[in-house]
C-alpha positions as CSV (number, residue, x, y, z in Angstrom):
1,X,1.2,8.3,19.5
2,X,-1.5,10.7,19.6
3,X,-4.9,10.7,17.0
4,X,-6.0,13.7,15.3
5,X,-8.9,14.3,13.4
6,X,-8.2,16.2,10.1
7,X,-10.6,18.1,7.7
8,X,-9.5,18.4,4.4
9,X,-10.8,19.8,0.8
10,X,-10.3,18.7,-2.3
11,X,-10.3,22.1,-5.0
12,X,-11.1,21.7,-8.5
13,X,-12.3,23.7,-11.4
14,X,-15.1,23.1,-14.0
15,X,-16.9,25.3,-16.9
16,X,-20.5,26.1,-16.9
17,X,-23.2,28.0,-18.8
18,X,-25.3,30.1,-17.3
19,X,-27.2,33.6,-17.6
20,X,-25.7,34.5,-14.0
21,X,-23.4,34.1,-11.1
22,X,-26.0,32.8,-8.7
23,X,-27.6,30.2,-11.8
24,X,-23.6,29.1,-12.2
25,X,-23.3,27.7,-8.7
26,X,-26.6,26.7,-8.7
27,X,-25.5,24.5,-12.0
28,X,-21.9,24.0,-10.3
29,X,-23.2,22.2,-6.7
30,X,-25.1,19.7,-9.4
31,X,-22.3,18.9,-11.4
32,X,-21.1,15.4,-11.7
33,X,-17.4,14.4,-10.7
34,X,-16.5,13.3,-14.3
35,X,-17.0,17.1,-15.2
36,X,-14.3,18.5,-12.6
37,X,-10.8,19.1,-13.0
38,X,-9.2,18.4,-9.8
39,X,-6.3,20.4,-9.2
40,X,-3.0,18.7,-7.7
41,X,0.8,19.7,-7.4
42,X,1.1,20.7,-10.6
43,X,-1.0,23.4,-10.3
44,X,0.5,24.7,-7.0
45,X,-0.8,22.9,-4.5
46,X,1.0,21.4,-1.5
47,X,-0.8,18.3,-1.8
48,X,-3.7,16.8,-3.0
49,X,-5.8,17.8,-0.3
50,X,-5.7,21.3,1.2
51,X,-5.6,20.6,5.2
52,X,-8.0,23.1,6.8
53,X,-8.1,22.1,10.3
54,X,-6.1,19.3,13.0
55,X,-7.6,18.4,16.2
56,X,-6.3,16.0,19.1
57,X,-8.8,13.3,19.7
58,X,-9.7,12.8,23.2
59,X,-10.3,9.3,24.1
């Protein structure tokens, strides 16, 4: 059996106020865990994690 290393991303969604877009993701890359809403399946995800890349280990 062969080993792969995977990278994967977790997506989620959270509300903040700010007086622009570039002050929101300044606000958003500070934000605490407890104040995301992870989205899963039920929002239409395949999974809980989107895959974004599978490599073959070499040993």
């Amino acid at each position: 059996m062969d080993k792969y290393k995977v990278t994967v991303l977790r997506l989620g969604q959270a509300r903040v106020m700010a007086e622009t877009k570039e002050a929101a993701d300044l606000k958003a890359q500070n934000l605490p865990e407890s104040e995301i809403v992870w989205l899963s399946e039920t929002d239409g995800l395949s999974g809980k994690y989107l895959v974004t890349f599978v490599e073959l280990e070499k040993d």
